[in-house]
C-alpha positions as CSV (number, residue, x, y, z in Angstrom):
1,X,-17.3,62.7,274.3
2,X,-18.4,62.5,271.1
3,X,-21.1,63.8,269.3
4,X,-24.8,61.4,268.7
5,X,-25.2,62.1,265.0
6,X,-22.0,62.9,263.5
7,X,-19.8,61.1,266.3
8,X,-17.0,63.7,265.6
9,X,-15.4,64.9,269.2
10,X,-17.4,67.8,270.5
11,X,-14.9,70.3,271.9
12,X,-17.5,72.5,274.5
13,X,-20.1,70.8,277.0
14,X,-20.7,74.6,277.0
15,X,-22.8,74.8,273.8
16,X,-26.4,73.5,273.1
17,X,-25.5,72.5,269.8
18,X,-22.3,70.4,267.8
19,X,-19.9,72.8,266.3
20,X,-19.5,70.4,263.3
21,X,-23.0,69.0,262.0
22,X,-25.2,71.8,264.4
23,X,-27.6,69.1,266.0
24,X,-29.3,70.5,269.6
25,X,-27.1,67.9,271.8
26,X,-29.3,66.3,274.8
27,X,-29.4,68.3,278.1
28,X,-28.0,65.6,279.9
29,X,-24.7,66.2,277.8
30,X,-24.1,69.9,278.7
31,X,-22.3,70.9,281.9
32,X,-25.2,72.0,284.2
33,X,-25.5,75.6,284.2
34,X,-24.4,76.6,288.0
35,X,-21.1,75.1,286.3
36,X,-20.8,77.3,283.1
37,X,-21.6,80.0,285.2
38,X,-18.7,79.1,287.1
39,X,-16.2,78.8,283.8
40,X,-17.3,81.9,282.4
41,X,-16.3,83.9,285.9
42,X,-13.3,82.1,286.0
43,X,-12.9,83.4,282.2
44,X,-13.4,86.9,283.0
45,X,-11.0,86.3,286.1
46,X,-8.4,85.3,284.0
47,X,-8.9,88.0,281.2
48,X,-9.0,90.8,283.9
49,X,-5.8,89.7,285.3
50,X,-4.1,89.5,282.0
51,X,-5.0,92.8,281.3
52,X,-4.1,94.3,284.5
53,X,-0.2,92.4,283.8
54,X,-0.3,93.7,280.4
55,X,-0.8,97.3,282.0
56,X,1.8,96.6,284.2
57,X,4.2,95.5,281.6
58,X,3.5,97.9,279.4
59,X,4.3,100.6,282.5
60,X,7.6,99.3,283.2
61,X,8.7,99.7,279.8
62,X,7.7,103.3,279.6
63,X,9.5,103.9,283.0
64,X,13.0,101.9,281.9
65,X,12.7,104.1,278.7
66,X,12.2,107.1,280.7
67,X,15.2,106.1,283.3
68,X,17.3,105.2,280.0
69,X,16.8,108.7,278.4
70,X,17.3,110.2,282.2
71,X,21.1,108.8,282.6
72,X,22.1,108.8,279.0
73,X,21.0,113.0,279.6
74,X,23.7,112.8,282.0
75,X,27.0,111.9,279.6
76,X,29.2,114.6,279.0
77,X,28.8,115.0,275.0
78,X,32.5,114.2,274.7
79,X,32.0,110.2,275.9
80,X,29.8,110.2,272.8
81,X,30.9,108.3,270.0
C-alpha cells in the first residue's frame, strides 16, 4: 500500500501518519484498533519470551563455567602442562 501524497510504500498500517512525507493517512487505511492492540500484545509476548531465553542462556553458561572450574579443580597438578 502505498502512500496518497507521496506514493512511496508505507511500511506500518500502525501509524496515523507516512513515515516519509508525514501526511495524517485516512482512517480507513490504518489497521482498526482492536487489531494493533492485538500486535502490540503479541509484541510484548514475543519480547518477554526473548528475555526469559536470554536469562536462561545466560544461566547455563554460568553453570557450564562453574561445572568446568569444578572438574578441572579435580586434576592432580602433575597432568598439568
Amino acid at each position: 500500500m502505498n502512500c496518497p501524497n507521496c506514493d512511496r510504500l508505507l511500511y506500518s498500517r500502525i501509524q496515523p501518519k507516512c513515515g516519509h512525507c508525514g501526511i495524517v493517512l485516512p482512517p480507513e487505511w490504518r489497521l482498526p484498533a482492536d487489531e494493533i492492540e492485538k500486535i502490540r500484545e503479541e509484541q510484548a509476548e514475543i519480547e518477554a519470551r526473548r528475555v526469559l531465553a536470554k536469562e536462561k542462556e545466560e544461566e547455563e553458561r554460568e553453570a557450564k563455567i562453574r561445572r568446568d572450574r569444578s572438574n578441572s579443580s579435580h586434576v592432580p597438578p602433575g597432568f598439568m602442562l
